[in-house]
C-alpha positions as CSV (number, residue, x, y, z in Angstrom):
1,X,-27.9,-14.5,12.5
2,X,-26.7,-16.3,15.5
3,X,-24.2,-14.1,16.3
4,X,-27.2,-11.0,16.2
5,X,-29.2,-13.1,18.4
6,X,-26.1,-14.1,20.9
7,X,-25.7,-10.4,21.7
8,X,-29.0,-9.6,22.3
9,X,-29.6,-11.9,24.5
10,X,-25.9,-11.0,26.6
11,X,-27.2,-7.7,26.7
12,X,-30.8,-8.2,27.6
13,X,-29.1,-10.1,30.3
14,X,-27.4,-6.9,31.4
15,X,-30.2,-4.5,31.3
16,X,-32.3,-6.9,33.6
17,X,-29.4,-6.6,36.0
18,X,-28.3,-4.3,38.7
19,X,-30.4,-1.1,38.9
20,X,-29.8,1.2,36.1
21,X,-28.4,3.9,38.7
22,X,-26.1,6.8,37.9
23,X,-22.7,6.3,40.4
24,X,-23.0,9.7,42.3
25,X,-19.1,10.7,41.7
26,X,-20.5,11.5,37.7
27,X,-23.9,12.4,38.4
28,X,-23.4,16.4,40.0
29,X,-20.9,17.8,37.8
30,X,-19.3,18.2,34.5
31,X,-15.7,17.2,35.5
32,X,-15.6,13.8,33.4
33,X,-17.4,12.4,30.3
34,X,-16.8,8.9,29.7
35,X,-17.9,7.7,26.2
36,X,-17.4,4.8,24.2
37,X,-16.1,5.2,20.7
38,X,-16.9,3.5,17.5
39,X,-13.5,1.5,17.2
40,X,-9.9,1.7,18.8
41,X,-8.0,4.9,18.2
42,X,-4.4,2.8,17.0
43,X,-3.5,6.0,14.7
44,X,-3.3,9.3,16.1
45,X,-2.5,11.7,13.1
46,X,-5.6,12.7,11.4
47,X,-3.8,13.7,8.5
48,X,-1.7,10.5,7.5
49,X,-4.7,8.0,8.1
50,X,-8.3,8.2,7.3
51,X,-9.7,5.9,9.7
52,X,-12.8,7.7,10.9
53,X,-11.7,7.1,14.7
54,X,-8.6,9.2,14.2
55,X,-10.4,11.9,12.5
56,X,-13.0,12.2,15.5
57,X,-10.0,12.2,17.8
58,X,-8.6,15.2,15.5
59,X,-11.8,17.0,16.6
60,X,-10.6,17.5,20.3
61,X,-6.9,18.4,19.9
62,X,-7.3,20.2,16.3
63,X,-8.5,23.8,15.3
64,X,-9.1,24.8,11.4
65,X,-9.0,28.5,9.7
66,X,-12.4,27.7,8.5
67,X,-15.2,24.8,9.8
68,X,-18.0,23.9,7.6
69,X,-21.2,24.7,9.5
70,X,-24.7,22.2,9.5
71,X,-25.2,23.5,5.8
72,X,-21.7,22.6,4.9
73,X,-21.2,26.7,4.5
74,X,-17.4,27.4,5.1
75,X,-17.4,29.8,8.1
76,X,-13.9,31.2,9.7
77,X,-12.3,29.4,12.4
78,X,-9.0,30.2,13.5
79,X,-8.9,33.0,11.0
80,X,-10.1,36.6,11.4
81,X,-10.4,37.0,7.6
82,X,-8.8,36.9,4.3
83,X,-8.4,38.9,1.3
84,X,-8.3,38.2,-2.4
85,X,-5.9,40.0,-5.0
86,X,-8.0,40.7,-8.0
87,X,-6.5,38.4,-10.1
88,X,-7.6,35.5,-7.6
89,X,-3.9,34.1,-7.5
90,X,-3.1,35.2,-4.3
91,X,-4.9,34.8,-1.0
92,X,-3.9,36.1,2.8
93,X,-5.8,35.0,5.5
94,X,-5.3,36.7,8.9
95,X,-4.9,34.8,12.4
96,X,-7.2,35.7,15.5
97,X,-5.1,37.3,17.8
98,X,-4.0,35.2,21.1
99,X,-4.6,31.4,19.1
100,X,-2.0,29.2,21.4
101,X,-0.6,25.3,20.9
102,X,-1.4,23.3,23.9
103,X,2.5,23.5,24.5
104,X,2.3,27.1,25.6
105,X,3.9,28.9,22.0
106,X,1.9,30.5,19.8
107,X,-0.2,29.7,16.6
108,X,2.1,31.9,13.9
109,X,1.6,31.8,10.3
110,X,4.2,29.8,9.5
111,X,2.9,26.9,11.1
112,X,-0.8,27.2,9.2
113,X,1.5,27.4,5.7
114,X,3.2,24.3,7.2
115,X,0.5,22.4,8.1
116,X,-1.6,23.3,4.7
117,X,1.1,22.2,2.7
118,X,1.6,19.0,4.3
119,X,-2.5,18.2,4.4
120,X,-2.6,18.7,0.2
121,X,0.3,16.3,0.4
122,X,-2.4,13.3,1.5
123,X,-6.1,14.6,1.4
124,X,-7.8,13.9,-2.3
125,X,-9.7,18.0,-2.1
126,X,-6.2,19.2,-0.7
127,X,-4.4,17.6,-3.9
128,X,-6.4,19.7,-5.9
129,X,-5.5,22.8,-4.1
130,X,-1.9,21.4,-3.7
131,X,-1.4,21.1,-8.1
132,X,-3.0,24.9,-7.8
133,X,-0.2,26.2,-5.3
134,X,2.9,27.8,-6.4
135,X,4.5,29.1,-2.9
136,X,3.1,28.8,0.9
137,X,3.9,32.0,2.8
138,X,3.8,33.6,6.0
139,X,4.8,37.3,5.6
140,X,3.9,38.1,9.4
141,X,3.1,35.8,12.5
142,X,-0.8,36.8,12.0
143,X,-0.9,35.9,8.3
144,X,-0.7,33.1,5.8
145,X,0.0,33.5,1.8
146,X,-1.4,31.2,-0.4
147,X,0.6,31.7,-4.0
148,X,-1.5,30.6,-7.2
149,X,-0.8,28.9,-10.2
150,X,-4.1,30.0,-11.5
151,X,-7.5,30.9,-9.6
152,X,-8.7,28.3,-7.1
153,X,-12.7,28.8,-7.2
154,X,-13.2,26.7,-4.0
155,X,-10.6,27.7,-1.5
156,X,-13.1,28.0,1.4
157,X,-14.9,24.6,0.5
158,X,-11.4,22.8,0.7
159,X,-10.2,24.7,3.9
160,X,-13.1,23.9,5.4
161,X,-13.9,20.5,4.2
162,X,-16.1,18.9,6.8
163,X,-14.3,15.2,7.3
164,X,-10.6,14.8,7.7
165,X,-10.1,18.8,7.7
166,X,-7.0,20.7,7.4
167,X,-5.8,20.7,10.5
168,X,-2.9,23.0,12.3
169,X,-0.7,21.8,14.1
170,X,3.2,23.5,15.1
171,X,5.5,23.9,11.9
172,X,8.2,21.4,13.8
173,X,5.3,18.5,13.4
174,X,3.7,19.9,10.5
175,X,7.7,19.7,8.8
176,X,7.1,15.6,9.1
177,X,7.0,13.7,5.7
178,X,3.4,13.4,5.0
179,X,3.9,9.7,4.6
180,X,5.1,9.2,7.8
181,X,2.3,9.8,10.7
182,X,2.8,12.4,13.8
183,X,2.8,10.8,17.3
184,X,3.6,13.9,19.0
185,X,0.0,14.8,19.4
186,X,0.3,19.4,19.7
187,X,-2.8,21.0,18.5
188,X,-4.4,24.1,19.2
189,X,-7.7,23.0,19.6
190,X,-10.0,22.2,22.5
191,X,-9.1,19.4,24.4
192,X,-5.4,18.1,25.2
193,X,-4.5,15.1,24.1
194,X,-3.1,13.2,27.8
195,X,-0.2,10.6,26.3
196,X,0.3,9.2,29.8
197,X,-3.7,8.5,29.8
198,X,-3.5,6.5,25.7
199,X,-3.4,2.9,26.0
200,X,-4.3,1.9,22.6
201,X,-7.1,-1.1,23.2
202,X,-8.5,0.6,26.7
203,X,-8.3,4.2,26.9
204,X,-8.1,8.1,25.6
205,X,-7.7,10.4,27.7
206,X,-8.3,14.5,26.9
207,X,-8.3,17.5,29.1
208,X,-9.6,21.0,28.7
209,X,-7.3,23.3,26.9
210,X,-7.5,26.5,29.3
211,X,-5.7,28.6,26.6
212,X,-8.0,27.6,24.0
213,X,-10.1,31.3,22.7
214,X,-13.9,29.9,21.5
215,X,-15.4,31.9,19.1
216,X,-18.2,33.9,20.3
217,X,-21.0,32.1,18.0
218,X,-22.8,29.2,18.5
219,X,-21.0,26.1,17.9
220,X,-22.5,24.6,14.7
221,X,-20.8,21.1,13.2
222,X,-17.4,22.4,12.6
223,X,-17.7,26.1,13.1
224,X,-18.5,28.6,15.5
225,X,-18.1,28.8,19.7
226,X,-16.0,25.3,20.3
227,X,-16.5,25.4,24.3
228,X,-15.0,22.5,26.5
229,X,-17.4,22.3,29.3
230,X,-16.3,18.8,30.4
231,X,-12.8,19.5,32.2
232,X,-12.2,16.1,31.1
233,X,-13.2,13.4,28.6
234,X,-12.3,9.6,28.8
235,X,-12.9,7.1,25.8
236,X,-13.3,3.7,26.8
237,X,-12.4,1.3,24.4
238,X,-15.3,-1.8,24.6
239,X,-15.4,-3.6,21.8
240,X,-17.7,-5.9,22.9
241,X,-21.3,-4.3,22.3
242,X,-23.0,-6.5,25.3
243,X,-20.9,-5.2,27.8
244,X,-20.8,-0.9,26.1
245,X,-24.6,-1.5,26.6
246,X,-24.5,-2.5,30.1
247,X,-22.6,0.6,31.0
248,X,-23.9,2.6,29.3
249,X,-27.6,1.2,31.4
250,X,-25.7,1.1,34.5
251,X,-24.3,4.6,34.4
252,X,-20.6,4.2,33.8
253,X,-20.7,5.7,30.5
254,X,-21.8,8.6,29.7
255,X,-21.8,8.1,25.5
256,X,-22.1,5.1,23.4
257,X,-21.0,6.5,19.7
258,X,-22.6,3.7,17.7
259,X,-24.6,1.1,19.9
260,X,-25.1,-2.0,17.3
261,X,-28.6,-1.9,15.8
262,X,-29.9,-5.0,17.6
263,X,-29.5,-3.8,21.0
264,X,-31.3,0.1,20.1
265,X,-34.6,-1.8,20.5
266,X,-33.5,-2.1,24.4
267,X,-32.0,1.1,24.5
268,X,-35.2,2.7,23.9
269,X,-36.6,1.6,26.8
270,X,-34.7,3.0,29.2
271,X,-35.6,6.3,30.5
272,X,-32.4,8.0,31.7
273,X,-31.1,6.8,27.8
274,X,-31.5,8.8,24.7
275,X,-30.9,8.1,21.0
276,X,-30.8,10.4,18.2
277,X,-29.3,10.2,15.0
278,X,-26.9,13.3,14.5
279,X,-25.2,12.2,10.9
280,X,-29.0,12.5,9.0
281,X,-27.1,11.6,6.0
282,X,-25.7,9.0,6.8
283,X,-22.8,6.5,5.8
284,X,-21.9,4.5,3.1
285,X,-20.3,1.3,3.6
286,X,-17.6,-0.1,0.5
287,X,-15.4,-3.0,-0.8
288,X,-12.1,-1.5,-1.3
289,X,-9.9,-3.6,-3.7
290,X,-6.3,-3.6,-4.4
291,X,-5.5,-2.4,-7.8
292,X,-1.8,-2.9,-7.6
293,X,-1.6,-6.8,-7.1
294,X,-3.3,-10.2,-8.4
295,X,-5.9,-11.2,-9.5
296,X,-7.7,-7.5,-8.7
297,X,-5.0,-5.7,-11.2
298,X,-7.5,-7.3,-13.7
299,X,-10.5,-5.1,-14.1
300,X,-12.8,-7.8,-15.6
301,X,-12.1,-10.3,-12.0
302,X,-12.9,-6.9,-10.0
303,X,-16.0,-6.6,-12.1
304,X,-16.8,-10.4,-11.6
305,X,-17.1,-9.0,-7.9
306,X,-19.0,-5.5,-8.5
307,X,-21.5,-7.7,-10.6
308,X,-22.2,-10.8,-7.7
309,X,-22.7,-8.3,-4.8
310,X,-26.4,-7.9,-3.8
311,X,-26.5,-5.0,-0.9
312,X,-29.1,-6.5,1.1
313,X,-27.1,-8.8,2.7
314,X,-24.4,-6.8,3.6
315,X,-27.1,-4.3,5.5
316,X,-28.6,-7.0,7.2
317,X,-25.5,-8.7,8.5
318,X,-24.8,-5.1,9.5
319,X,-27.5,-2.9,10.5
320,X,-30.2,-5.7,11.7
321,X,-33.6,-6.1,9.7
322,X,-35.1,-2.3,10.1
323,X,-35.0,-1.2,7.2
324,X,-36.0,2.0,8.0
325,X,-31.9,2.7,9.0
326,X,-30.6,1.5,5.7
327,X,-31.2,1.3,2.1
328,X,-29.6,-0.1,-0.7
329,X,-27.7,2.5,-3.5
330,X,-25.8,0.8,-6.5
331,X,-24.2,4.4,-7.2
332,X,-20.5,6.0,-5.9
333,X,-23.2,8.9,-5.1
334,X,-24.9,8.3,-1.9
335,X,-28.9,8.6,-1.7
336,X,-29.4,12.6,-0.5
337,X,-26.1,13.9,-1.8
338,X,-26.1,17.0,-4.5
339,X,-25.0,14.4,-7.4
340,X,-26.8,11.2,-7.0
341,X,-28.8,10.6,-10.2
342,X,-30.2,6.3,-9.6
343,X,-29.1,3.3,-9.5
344,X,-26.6,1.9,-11.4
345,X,-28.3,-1.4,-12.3
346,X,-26.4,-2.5,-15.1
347,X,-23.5,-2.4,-13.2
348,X,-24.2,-4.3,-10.7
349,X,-27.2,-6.6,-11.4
350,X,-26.7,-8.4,-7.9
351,X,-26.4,-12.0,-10.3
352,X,-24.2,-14.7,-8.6
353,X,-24.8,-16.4,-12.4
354,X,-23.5,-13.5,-14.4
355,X,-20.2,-13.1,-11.8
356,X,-19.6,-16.9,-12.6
357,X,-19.6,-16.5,-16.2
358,X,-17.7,-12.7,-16.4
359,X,-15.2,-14.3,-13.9
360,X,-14.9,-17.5,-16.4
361,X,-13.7,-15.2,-19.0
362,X,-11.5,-13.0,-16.9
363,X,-8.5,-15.0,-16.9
364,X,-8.5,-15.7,-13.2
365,X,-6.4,-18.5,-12.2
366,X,-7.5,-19.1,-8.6
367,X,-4.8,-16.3,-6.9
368,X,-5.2,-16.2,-3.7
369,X,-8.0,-13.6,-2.2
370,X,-6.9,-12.1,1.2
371,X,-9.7,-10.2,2.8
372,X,-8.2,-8.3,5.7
373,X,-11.4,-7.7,8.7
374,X,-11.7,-6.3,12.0
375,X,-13.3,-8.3,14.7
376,X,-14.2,-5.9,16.9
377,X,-16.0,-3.3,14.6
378,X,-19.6,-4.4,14.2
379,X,-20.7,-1.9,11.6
380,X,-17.0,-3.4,9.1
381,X,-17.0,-6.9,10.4
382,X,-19.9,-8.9,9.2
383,X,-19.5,-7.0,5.9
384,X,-16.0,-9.2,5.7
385,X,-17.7,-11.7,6.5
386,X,-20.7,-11.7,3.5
387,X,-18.0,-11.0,1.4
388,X,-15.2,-14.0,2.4
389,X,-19.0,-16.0,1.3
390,X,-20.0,-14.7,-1.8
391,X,-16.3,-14.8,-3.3
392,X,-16.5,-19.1,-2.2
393,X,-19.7,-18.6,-4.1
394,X,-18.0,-17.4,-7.3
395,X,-15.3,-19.9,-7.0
396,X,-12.8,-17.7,-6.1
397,X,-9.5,-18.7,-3.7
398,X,-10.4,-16.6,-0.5
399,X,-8.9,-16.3,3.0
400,X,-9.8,-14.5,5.6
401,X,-7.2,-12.7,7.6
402,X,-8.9,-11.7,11.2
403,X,-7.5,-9.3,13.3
404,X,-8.2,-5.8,15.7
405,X,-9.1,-2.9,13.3
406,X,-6.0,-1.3,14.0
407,X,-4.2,-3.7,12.5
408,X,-6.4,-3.5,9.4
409,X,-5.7,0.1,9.2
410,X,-2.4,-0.2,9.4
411,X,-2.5,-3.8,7.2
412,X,-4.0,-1.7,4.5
413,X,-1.2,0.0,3.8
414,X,1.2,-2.3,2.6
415,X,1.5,-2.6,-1.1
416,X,3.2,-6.0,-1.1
417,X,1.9,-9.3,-2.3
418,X,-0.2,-11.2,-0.5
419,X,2.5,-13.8,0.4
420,X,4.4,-11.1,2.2
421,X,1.6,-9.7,4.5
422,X,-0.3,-7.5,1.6
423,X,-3.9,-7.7,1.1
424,X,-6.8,-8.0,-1.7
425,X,-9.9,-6.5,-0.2
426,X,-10.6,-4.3,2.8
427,X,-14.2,-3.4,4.1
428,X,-15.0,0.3,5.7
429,X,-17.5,2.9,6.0
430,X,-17.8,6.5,6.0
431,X,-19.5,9.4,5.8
432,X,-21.9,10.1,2.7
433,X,-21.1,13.9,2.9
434,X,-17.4,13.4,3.1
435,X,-17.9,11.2,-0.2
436,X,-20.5,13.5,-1.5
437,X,-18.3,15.5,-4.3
438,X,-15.4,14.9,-6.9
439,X,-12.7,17.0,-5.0
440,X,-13.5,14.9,-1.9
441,X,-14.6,11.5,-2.0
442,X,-11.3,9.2,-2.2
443,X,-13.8,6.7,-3.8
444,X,-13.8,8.1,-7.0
445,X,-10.6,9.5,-7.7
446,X,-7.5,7.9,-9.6
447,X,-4.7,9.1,-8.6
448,X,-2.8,5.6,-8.1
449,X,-0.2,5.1,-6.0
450,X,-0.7,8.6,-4.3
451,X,-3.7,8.0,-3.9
452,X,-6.3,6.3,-1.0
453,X,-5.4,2.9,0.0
454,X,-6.4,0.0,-3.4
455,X,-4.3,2.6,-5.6
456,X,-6.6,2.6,-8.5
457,X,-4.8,4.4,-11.3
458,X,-7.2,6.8,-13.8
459,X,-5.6,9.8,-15.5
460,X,-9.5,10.1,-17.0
461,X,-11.0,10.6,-12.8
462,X,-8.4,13.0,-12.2
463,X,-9.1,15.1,-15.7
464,X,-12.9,14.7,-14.8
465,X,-12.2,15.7,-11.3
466,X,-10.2,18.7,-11.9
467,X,-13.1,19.3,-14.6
468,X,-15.7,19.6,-11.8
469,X,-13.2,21.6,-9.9
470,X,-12.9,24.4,-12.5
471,X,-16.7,23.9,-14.0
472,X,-17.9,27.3,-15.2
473,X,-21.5,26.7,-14.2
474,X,-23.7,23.9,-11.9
475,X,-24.4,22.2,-14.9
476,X,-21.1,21.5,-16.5
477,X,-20.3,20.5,-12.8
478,X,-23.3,17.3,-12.7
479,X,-22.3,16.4,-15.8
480,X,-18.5,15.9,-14.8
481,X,-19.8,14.4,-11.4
482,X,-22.2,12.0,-13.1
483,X,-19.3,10.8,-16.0
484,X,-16.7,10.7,-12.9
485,X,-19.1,8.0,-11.0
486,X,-19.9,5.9,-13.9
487,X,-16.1,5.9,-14.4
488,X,-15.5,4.7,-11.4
489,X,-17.7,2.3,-10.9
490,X,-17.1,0.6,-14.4
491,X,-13.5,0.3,-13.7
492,X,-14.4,-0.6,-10.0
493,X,-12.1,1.5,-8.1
494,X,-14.5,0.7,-4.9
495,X,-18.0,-0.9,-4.7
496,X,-20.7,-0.1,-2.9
497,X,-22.6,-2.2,-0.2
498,X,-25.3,-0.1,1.1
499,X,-26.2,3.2,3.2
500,X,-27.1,3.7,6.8
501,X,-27.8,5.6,9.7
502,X,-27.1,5.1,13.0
503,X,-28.2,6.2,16.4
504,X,-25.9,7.3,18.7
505,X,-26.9,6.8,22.4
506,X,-26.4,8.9,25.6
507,X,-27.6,10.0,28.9
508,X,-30.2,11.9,29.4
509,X,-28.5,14.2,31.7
510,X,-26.2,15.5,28.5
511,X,-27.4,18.2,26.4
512,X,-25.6,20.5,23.7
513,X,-25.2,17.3,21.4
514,X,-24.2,19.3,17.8
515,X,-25.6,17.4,14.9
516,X,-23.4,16.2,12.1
517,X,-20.7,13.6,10.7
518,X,-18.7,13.0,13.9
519,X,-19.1,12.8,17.5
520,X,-18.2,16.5,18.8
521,X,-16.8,17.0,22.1
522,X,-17.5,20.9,22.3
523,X,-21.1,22.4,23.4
524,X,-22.0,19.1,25.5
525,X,-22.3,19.5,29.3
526,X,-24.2,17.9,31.9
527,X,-27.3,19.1,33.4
């Protein structure tokens, strides 16, 4: 609580200061944006990581063949079309004519079978497709082949999936091993990505693709008319929320992705700001465990863990005491997503008492807890921080290892002891439609060591997934969802700590803002 109240009053001291005037080189024209995103942008391949920074960044220099609309309806993109042979094992999806990479070649079919290939390689829906595949093609420059093993029902979901997306990229980059991220940042989308403007800690820097060929309807989420109206965008990396809420009162920003729920009070009362919440279904925030070393390779200390945490504390230390931005949901389905059936109370019975006694007969031996936390996120941080205190709590051996969030994302990767720089338990958040289905949500799936970062291993998810997948009917679909969340929550591949909205915060001046899961750069413009 003191650190809430700290950064109140830093930025009520802000707001009170000079007058909350726009500098006149920003105010005429829409030559620059300057916004503030949620967290550093250390990773730049939206396909190797999925830190939720990276995949906003993929936004700007990326194009898909299909986007998901604002009703998640796959729409086409980069593709003109596509045709089915009648035996559904083969599909060709034709190019729009005149699609260019920002280095001047053009977007050929070869590079979409490239780039699809290496996305199933990593994504947990593209997996799916990938087991489904049995050759990529490209039999002209305009067309890509898609070979079956067997029909894939939901080809356009997957190509369109609406968080960390299939993205196209050249086939010389798209030929990189899919464990090993691209630097070299050539897209087609639209927005290029500057690399003498990147300072990882301080700065992005985009500018208009001239090249790039909108579609002609209206921009919607992922899909439709993608126009760059700002001829250049500029993130600003401030990490500290006291001094992203004097500029953005002041006039030097334009865009303040996630203001920190303490300071919206403030915002509010500014005329020349406005808020709005664009992800209306919010995001779920998780305790990710490592499945592949001590003590959380034992499922009954994980569960000693899934049973002590009680949600309400993690919101608060998050999102503030309105409780009208975040509720509590003790289910791997978030709240307002197609396959959330309640609360999972036995599961997690938010007792501090029946953690002590499960973790008494667990067999833990006091091995070392290393809970790897960003400082300068404020929706991840504190949620470390309740954590590192409930585990002293349950008697557990806990350190906490502090550092930027880059490091945590790239910390998270390691699959080493602790001793040698590996970790136990990592906090994030993301989006509750992303996590919304079995093909997609990296939550619930078991695919061990190829899987998302903890690694928990579950033939069972993957048989229940692929169940869903391949479900002749809604019904036979619920039930494999609701038996794959149970699953996964009684084995405690992740556990849940609450779900929130947030509103983002701009100047009133901007208009166009689209509405869904990620901050897009297209449609906005200055008036």
């Amino acid at each position: 609580m003191k650190r809430r109240t700290f950064l109140q009053g830093a930025a009520a001291a802000a707001l009170i200061g000079p007058a909350a005037t726009r500098p006149a080189s920003a105010q005429a024209s829409n030559e620059l944006l300057k916004f503030v995103p949620q967290a550093n942008l250390s990773a730049l391949d939206p396909v190797w990581t999925t830190a939720t920074v990276t995949n906003n960044h993929g936004y700007y220099v990326f194009d898909m063949l299909y986007g998901a609309d604002e009703n998640l309806k796959p729409q086409p993109q980069m593709a003109e079309g596509h045709e089915v042979s009648a035996d559904g094992k083969t599909w060709k999806i034709r190019l729009r004519e005149g699609l260019t990479f920002h280095d001047g070649t053009p977007v050929k079919g070869v590079d979409c079978a490239a780039s699809l290939k290496r996305w199933t390689q990593r994504d947990p829906y593209g997996q799916l497709l990938g087991r489904a595949v049995e050759e990529w093609n490209a039999p002209d420059d305009r067309t890509v082949e898609i070979k079956l093993k067997r029909p894939f029902p939901m080809m356009l979901d997957c190509l369109a999936k609406s968080d960390q997306p299939p993205v196209i990229m050249p086939e010389r980059l798209a030929k990189t091993d899919a464990n090993t991220a691209v630097t070299e940042m050539v897209g087609s989308g639209p927005y290029r990505f500057i690399p003498s403007g990147f300072v990882s800690g301080s700065r992005v820097v985009y500018e208009k693709f001239d090249g790039y060929k909108p579609r002609s309807e209206p921009p919607s989420r992922n899909a439709g008319g993608k126009v760059a109206h700002f001829k250049r965008i500029e993130w600003q990396i401030l990490p500290d929320p006291a001094t992203a809420s004097a500029a953005l009162t002041q006039g030097e920003i334009d865009w303040w992705e996630r203001p920190l729920a303490d300071l919206q009070p403030m915002l509010a009362g500014n005329k020349q700001i406005k808020q709005e919440i664009i992800d209306k279904a919010g995001r779920g925030a998780i305790i990710r465990l490592n499945h592949l070393q001590p003590p959380f390779n034992n499922p009954k200390v994980r569960a000693a863990v899934r049973m002590a945490v009680k949600q309400e504390d993690h919101m608060r230390a998050t999102q503030g005491d309105d409780t009208t931005l975040w509720q509590t949901c003790r289910s791997l389905w978030w709240r307002g997503t197609p396959y959330y059936d309640g609360e999972q109370e036995d599961l997690m019975p938010q007792s501090l008492e029946k953690a002590k006694a499960a973790l008494k007969e667990s067999g833990y031996n006091g091995e070392k807890v290393v809970i790897i936390n960003p400082t300068d996120f404020p929706d991840i941080g504190p949620l470390g921080e309740v954590t590192f205190e409930l585990l002293k709590a349950l008697g557990m051996n806990v350190e906490m290892a502090a550092s930027d969030w880059g490091t945590v994302v790239q910390r998270r990767g390691s699959r080493e002891p602790v001793e040698k720089g590996g970790w136990s338990i990592f906090h994030t958040t993301g989006s509750a439609t992303s996590w919304g289905n079995p093909a997609m949500s990296t939550l619930v799936r078991g695919q061990g060591e190829k899987g998302w970062f903890g690694w928990w291993k579950s033939d069972k998810a993957e048989e229940l997934a692929e169940a869903w997948l391949y479900a002749p009917d809604e019904t036979a679909q619920r039930a494999s969802a609701k038996a794959l969340a149970r699953l996964a929550l009684e084995e405690v591949a992740t556990i849940p700590l609450g779900q929130f909205v947030s509103r983002t915060a701009y100047r009133s001046d901007l208009t166009g803002m689209l509405s869904g899961s990620a901050p897009y750069p297209y449609g906005l413009k200055r008036v």
